[in-house]
MIRO-353585 format. One line per 4 residues: number of its first residue (from 1); their letters; for each residue z, x, y of C-alpha. Coordinates in nm, 4 decimals. Last residue first. Example, Ala and Ser with C-alpha at 12.3 -4.5 7.8 and 13.67 -1.06 7.14 Angstrom:
2
2) sa) 0.7140 1.3670 -0.1060 | 0.7800 1.2300 -0.4500 $
% end
This chain:
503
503) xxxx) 8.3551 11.5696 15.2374 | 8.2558 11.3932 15.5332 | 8.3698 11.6900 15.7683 | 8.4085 11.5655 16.1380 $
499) xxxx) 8.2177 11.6844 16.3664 | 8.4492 11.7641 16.7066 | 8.2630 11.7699 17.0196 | 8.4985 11.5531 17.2181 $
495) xxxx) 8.8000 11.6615 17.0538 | 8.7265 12.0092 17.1418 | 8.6628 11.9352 17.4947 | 9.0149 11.7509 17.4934 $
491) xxxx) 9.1364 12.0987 17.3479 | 8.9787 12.3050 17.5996 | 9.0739 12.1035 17.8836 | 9.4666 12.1028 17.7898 $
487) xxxx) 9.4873 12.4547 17.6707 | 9.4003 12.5721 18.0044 | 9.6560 12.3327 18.1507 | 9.8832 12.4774 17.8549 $
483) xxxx) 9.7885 12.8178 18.0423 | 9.8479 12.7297 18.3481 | 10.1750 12.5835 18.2938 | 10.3681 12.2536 18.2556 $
479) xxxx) 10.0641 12.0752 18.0739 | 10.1251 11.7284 17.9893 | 9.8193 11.5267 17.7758 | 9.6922 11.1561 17.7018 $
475) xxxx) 9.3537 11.0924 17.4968 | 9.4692 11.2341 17.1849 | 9.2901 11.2684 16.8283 | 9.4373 11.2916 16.5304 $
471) xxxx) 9.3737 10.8898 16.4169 | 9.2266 10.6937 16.7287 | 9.4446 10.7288 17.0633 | 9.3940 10.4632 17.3556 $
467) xxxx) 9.1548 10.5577 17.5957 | 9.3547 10.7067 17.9130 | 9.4351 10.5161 18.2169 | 9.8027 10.3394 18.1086 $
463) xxxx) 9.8601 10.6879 17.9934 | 9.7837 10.8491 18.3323 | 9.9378 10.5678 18.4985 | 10.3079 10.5682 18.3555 $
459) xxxx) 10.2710 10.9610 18.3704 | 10.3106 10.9156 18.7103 | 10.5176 10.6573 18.7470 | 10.8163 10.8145 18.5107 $
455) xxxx) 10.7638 11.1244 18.7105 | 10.8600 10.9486 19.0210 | 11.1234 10.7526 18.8845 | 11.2765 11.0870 18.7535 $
451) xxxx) 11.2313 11.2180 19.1142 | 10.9976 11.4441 19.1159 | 11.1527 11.8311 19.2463 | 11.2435 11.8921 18.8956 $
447) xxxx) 10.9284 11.9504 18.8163 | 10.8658 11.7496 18.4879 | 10.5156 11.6254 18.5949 | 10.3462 11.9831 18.6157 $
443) xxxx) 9.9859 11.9265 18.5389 | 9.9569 11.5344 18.3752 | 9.6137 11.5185 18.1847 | 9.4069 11.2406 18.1514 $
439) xxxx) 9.1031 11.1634 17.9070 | 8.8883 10.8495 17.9724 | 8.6432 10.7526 17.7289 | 8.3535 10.5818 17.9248 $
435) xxxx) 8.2129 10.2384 17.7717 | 8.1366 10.0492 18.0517 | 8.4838 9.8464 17.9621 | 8.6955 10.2140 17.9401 $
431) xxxx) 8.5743 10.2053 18.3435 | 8.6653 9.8931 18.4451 | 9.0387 9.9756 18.2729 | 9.0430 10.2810 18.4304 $
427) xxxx) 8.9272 10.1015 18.7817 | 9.1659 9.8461 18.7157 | 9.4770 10.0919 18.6474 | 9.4259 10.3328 18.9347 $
423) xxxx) 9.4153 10.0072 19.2025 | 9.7421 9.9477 19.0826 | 9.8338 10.2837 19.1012 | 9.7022 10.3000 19.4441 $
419) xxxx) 9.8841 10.0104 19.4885 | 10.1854 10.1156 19.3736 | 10.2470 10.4139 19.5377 | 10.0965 10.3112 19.8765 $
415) xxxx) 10.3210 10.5501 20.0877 | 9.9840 10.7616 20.2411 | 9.8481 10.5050 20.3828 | 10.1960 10.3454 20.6081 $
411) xxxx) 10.0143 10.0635 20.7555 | 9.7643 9.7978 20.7281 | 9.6778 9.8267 20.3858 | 9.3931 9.6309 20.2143 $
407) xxxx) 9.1616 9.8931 20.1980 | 9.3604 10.2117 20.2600 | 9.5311 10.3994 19.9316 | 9.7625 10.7336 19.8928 $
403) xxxx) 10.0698 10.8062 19.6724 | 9.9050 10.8664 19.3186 | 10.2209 11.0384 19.1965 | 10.2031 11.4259 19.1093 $
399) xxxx) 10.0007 11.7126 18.9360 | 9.7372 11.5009 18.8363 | 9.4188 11.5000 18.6466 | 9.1532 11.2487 18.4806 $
395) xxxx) 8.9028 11.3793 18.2308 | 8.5773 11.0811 18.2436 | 8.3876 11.1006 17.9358 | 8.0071 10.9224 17.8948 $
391) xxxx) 7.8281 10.9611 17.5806 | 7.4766 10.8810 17.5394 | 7.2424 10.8250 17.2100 | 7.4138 10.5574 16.9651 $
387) xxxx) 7.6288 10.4063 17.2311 | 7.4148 10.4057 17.5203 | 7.5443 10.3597 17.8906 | 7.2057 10.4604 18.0856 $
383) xxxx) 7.1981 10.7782 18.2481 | 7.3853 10.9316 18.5130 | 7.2041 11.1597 18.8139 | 6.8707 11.2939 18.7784 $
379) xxxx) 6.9753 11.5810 18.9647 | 7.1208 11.6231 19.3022 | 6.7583 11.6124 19.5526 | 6.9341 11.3443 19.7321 $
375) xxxx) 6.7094 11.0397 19.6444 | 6.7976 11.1631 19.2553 | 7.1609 11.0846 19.3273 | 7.0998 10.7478 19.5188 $
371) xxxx) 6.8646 10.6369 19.2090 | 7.1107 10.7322 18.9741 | 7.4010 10.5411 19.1412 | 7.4073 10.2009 18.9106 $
367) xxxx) 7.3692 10.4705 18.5814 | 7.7432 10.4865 18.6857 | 7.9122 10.7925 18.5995 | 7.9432 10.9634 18.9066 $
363) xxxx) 8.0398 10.6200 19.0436 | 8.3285 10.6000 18.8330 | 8.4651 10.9560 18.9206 | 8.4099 10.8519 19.2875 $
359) xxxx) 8.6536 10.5254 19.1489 | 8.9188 10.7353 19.0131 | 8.9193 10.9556 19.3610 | 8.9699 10.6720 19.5596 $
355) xxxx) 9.2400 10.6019 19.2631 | 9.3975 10.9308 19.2845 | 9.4867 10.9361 19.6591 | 9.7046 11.1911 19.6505 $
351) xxxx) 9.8210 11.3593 19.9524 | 9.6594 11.6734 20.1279 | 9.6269 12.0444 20.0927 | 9.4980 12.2478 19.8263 $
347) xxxx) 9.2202 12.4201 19.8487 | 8.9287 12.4557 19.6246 | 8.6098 12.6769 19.7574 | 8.5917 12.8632 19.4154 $
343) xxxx) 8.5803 12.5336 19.2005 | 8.3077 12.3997 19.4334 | 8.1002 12.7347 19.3608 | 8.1724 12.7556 18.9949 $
339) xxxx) 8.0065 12.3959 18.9559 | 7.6834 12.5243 19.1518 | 7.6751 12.8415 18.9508 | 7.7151 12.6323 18.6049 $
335) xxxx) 7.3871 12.3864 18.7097 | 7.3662 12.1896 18.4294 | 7.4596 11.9062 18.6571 | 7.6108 11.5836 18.6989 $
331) xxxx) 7.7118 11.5249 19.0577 | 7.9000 11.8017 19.2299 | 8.1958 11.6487 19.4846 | 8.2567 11.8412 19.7967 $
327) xxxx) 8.4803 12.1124 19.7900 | 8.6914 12.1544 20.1478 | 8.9015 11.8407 20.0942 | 8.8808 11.6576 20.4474 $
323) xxxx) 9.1804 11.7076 20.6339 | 9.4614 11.3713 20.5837 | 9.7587 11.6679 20.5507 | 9.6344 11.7609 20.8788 $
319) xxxx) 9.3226 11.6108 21.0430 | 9.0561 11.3790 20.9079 | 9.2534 11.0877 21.0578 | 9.1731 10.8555 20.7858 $
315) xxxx) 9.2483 10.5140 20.9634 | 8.9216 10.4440 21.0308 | 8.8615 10.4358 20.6501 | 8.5490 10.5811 20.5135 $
311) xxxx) 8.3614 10.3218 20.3662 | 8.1547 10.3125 20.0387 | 7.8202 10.1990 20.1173 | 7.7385 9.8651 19.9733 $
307) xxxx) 7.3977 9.7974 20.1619 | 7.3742 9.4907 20.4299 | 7.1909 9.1455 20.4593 | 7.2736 8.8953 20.7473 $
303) xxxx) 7.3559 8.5275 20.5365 | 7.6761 8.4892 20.8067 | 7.9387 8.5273 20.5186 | 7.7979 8.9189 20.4634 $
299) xxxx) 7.4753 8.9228 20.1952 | 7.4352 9.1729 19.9727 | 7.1837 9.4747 19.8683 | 7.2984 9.7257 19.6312 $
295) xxxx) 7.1353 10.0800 19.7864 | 7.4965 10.2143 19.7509 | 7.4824 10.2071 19.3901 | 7.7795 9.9533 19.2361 $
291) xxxx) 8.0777 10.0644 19.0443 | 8.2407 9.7654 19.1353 | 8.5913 9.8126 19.2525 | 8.6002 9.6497 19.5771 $
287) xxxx) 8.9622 9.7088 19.7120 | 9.0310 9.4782 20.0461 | 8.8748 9.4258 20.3711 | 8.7538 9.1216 20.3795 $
283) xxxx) 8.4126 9.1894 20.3411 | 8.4756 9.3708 20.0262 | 8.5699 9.7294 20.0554 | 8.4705 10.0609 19.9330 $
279) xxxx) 8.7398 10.3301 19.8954 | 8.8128 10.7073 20.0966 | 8.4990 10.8791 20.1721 | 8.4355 11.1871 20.3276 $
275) xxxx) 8.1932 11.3751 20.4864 | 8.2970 11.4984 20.8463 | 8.1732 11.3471 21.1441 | 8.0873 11.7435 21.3290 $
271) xxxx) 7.7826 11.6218 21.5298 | 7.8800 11.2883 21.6025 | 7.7424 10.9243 21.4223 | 7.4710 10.7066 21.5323 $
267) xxxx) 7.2037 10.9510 21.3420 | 7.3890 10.8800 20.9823 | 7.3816 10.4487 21.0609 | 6.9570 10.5398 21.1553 $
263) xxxx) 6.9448 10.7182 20.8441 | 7.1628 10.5268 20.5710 | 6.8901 10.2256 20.7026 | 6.5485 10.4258 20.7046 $
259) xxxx) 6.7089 10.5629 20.3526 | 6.7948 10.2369 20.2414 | 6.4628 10.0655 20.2971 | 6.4796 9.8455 20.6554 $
255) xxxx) 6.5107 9.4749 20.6136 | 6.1667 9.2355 20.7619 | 6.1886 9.0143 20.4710 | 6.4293 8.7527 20.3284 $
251) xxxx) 6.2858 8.5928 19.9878 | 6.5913 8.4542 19.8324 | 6.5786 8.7578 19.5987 | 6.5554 9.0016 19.8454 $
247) xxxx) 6.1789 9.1129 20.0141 | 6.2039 9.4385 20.1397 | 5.9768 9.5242 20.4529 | 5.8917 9.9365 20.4286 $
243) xxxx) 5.8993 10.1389 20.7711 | 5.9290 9.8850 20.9617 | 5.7768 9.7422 21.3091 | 5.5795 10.0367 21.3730 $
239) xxxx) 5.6055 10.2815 21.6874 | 5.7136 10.6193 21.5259 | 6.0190 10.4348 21.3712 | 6.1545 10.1252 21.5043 $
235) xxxx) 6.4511 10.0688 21.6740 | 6.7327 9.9342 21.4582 | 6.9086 9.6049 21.5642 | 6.7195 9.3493 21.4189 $
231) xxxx) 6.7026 9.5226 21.0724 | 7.0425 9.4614 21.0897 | 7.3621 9.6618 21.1580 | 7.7025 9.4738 21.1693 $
227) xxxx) 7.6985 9.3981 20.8097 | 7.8132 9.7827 20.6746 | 8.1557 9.6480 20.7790 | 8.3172 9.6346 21.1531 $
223) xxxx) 8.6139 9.4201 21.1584 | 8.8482 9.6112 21.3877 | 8.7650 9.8525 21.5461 | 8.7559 10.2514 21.5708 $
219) xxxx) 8.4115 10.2819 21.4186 | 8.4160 10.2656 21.0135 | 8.2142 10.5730 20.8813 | 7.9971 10.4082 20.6065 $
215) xxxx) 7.9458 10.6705 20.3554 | 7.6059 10.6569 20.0692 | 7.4867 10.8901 20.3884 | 7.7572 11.1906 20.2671 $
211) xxxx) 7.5703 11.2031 19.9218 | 7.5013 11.5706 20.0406 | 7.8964 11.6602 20.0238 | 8.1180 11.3613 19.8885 $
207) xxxx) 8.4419 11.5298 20.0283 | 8.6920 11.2949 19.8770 | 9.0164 11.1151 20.0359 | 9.3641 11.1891 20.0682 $
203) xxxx) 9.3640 11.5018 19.8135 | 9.0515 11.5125 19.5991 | 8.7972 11.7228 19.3782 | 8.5424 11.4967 19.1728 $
199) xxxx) 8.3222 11.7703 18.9599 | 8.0116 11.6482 18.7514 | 7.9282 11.8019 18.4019 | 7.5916 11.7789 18.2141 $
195) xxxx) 7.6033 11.8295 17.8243 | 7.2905 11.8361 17.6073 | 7.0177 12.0853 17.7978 | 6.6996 12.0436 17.6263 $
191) xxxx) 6.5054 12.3258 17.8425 | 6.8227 12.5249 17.9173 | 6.8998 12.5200 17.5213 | 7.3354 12.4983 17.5277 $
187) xxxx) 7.4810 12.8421 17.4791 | 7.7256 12.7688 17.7912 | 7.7742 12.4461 17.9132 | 8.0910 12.2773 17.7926 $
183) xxxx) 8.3037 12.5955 17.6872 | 8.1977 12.7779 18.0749 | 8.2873 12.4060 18.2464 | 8.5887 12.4213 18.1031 $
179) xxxx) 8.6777 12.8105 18.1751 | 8.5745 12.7497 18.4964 | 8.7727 12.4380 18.5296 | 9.1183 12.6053 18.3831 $
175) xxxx) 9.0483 12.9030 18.6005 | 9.0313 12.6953 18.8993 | 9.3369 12.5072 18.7824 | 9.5608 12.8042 18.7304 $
171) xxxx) 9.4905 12.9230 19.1013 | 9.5842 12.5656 19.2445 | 9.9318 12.5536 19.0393 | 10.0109 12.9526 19.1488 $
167) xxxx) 10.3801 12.9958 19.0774 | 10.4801 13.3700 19.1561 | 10.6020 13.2504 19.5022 | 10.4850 12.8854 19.5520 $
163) xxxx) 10.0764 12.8627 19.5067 | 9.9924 12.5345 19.6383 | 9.9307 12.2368 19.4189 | 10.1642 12.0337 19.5734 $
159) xxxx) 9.9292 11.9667 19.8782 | 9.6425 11.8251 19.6833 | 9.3239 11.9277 19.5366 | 9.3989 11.7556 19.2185 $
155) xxxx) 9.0582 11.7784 19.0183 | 8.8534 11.4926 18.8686 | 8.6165 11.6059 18.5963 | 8.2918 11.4048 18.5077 $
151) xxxx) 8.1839 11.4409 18.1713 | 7.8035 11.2804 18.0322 | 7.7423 11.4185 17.6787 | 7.4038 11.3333 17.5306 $
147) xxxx) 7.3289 11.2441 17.1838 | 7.1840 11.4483 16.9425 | 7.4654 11.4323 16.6730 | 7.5769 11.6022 16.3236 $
143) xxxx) 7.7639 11.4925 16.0856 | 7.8987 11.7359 15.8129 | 7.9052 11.8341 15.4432 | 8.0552 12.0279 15.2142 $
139) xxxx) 8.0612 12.1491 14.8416 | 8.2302 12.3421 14.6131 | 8.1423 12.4796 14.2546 | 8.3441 12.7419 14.0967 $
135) xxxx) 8.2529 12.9577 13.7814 | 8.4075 13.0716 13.4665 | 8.3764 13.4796 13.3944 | 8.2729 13.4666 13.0547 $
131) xxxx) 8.5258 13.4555 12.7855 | 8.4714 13.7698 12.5438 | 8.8297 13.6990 12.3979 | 9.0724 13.7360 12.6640 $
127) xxxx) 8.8961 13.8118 13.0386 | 9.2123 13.9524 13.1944 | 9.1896 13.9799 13.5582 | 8.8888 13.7685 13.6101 $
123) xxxx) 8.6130 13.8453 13.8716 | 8.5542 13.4851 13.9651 | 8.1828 13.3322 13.9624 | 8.0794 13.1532 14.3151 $
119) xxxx) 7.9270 12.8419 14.3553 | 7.7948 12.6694 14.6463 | 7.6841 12.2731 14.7837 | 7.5838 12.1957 15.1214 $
115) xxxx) 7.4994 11.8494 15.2603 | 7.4072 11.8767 15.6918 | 7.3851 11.5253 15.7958 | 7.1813 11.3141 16.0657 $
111) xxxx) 7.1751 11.0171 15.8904 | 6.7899 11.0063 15.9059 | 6.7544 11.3692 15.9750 | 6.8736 11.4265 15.5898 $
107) xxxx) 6.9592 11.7953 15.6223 | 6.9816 11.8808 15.2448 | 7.1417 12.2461 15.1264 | 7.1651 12.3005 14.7358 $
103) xxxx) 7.3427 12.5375 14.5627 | 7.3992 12.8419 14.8186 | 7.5431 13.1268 14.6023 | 7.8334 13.3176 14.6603 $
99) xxxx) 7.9565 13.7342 14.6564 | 7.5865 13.7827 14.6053 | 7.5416 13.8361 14.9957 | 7.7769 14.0192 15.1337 $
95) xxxx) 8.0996 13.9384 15.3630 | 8.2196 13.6457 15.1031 | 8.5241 13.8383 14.9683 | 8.6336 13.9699 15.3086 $
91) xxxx) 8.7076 13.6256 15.3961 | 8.3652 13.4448 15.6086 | 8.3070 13.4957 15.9451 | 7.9968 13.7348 15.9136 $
87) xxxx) 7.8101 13.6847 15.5759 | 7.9917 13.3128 15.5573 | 7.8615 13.2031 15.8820 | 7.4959 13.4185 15.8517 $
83) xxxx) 7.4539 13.2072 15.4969 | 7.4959 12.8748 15.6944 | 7.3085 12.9509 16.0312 | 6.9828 13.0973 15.7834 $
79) xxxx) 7.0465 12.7936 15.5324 | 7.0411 12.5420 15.8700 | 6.7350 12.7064 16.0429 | 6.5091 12.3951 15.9612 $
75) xxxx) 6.7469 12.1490 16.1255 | 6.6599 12.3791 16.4714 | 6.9509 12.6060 16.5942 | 7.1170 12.6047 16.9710 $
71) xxxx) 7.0592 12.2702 17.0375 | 7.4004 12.1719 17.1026 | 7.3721 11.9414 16.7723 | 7.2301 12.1640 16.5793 $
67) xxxx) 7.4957 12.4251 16.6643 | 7.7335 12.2009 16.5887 | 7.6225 12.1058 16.2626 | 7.6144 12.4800 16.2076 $
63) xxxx) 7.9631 12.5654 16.2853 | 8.0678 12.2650 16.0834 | 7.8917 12.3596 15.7637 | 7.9703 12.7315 15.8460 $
59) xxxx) 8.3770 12.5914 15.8614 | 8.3396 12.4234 15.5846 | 8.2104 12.6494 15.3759 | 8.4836 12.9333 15.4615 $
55) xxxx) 8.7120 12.6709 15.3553 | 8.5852 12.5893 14.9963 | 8.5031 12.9493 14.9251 | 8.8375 13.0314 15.0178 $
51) xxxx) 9.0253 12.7308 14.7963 | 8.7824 12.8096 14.4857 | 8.8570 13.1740 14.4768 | 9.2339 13.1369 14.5619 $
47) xxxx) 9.2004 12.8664 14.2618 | 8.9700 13.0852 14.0069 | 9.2485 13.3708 14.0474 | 9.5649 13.1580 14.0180 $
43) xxxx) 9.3787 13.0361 13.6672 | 9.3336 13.3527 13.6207 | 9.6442 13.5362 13.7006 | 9.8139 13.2049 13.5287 $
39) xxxx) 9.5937 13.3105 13.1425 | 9.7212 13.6535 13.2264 | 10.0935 13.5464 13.2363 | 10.0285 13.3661 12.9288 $
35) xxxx) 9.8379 13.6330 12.7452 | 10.0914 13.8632 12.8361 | 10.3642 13.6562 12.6641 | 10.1859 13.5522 12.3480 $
31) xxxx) 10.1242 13.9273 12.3225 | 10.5146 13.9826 12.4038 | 10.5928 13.6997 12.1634 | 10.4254 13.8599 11.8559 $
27) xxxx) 10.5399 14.2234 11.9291 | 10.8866 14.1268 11.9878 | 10.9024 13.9272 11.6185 | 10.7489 14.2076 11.4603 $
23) xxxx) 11.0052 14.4570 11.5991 | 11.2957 14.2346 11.5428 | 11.2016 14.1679 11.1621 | 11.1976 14.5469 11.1018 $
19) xxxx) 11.5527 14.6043 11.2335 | 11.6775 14.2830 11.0563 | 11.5954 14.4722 10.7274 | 11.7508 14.1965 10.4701 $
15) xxxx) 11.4694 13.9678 10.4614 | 11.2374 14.2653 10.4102 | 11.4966 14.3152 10.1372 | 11.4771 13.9864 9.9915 $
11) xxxx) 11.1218 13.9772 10.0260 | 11.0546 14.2495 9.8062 | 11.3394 14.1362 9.5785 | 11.1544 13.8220 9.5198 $
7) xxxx) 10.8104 14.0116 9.4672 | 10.9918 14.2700 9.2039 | 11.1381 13.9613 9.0456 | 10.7836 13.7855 9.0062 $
3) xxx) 10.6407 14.1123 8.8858 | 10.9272 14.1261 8.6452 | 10.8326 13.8160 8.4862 $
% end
């Protein structure tokens, strides 16, 4: 009995003795406290861990797609590219090896993907209770491509983009090209090159360089089309009759080859004809917008055969603000000196005949002028349109209104604003139905010296031009300065090339 009052009172007291009670109390919910707090260090731990493992992966899954794709790595180097991404570029944590580990890595050449799984074990804070330090698992995995890039670049050469005082519009583009062209062709394998780039400078008309005898230089009358000169009417060569006898389709013989034919119509013409081009016409004068090789036979309304040479205008004066633009056009090339050399020799002078120019971008695209290209010791010129294996991009830029157009115009060339934008649109719309993707860019279309109308026009037609936008990725772009002009190219090349993550 008295142990069972000395118990009660025991408890009584330790009831009583607040102090005491406070202490224990404290202690208990500080522990419960700390292990809380450490318990969210962990957890915070294992997610910064998770989350930069996760990105740094990625990026070397991208990085190395890419690289397989340019042909700078092999499949079989993918581990080596991988592990080298996250030794180097990776966060401070992943800058050794042993900070991660490479799971698995599968390049399935079939589907052309790059699969990477990694883990890495966090260094916890407060490891309560012997718990081992848990691990994270991420994983990533990218698309990669071999097919072939085909971009040809047309550059506003015109007037407007004269340097003004401290403004330099024609400076800023030349170092916007290079620095294209540089991003585009550099670290590609020179013996399985992946990306060729062609340049279309303009103003009134395009200099078209050495594919000058695809031109048919209209004499100063009225009428006179490619038609006028037969197989009757050229002498013969080195005594024969022909040098080859083509037989058409309706079985016509006795026509000279195309180069016996561009040679004799390139002989006829002065010393110092210069080389430009403005558009092709049909026989009656107006736009023809095929993207047709110059070798193309037809027929005229009298049954004579002719080739479809792209005409230079009569009414081109070649002199003044009509000049021919001083950098010819460069077919598709590898060749980054070549490119660099017609971006050093622009000049800017001239109107803005953007859809003569729209169509030479066409043509530079067109497997239909390959043979022409080649002929002229310029490459192999534009392949096949091929979905899978080949893809062609056309990058489209302006400073101003298209202003400038002469088949079907009988006066007043250079005030054709909206038929050259008419003409614009078809070709563009020709052009996205071969299967190019058509980027434009608008350099400096809010100067207040445009008339709102004006600028409203102008961008009217570079949007109406460009492929239509597909999830992030834009087709349609404004640059004000040299550097968003910069940022302009760069980011369409981007989009071009970007491999997007499947995980």
């Amino acid at each position: 009995m008295r142990q069972a009052l000395d118990a009660k009172g025991l408890t009584k007291r330790f009831a009583e003795d607040r102090g005491g009670n406070f202490v224990v109390l404290t202690g208990v919910m500080l522990t419960a406290l700390c292990m809380a707090v450490g318990t969210a260090v962990d957890v915070a731990q294992s997610y910064h861990l998770k989350s930069s493992l996760q990105t740094a992966l990625d990026a070397a899954v991208t990085s190395t797609a890419r690289d397989i794709t340019l042909g700078v790595i092999k499949p079989e180097d993918a581990r080596k590219s991988v592990e080298k991404f996250l030794n180097v570029n990776g966060r401070a944590i992943f800058s050794t090896q042993g900070a991660y580990t490479i799971n698995t890595l599968t390049v399935d050449k079939t589907a052309r993907t790059l699969d990477v799984t990694a883990f890495a074990n966090v260094d916890l804070a407060f490891p309560f209770f012997g718990v081992k330090d848990p691990r994270v698992d991420v994983g990533s995995a990218a698309i990669y491509s071999d097919k072939q890039v085909e971009v040809a670049m047309m550059l506003d050469v015109t007037g407007s983009m004269a340097k003004k005082g401290t403004v330099d519009k024609i400076g800023d583009l030349k170092k916007a090209a290079s620095n294209a062209v540089h991003t585009m062709l550099d670290n590609q394998d020179p013996k399985n090159p992946r990306i060729r780039v062609a340049l279309i400078p303009y103003s009134s008309s395009v200099n078209t360089g050495d594919l000058s005898r695809s031109v048919f230089v209209e004499p100063d009358k009225k009428g006179e089309l490619p038609s006028s000169t037969t197989s009757t009417e050229l002498p013969p060569e080195d005594g024969s009759k022909m040098v080859k006898e083509i037989k058409a389709a309706d079985g016509t013989k006795d026509f000279p080859t195309y180069e016996r034919y561009t040679a004799e119509l390139a002989n006829a013409l002065p010393s110092d004809q210069d080389k430009c081009a403005t558009e092709r016409k049909t026989l009656d004068g107006k736009p023809d917008f095929s993207a047709d090789g110059p070798d193309t036979l037809r027929k005229d309304k009298n049954g004579k055969l002719y080739y479809a040479l792209v005409n230079r205008d009569k009414n081109l004066s070649g002199a003044g603000m009509n000049r021919c633009p001083d950098a010819p056009i460069v077919p598709l090339t590898t060749d980054v000196k070549a490119l660099e050399d017609s971006i050093e020799s622009f000049r800017a002078n001239g109107y803005t005949a953007g859809a003569i120019a729209i169509q030479w971008t066409s043509y530079m695209l067109s497997q239909s002028w390959s043979n022409v290209i080649k002929n002229a010791g310029l490459g192999d010129g534009p392949g096949a349109s091929d979905s899978k294996h080949r893809s062609k991009v056309a990058i489209l830029m302006t400073d101003g209104q298209f202003n400038t157009a002469f088949a079907g115009v009988s006066k007043n060339f250079n005030g054709q604003g909206a038929t050259a934008r008419g003409n614009a649109e078809t070709l563009c719309s020709n052009m996205k139905n071969a299967g190019v993707e058509i980027y434009t860019i608008g350099f400096d279309l809010n100067d207040p010296k445009m008339s709102a109308t004006e600028r409203d026009q102008a961008k009217a037609v570079l949007k109406a031009c460009a492929t239509p936008d597909t999830g992030s990725k834009k087709h349609y772009f404004e640059a004000s300065t040299g550097e968003e002009l910069d940022a302009a190219f760069q980011s369409i090349i981007a989009n071009n090339e970007r491999i997007a993550l499947t995980k």
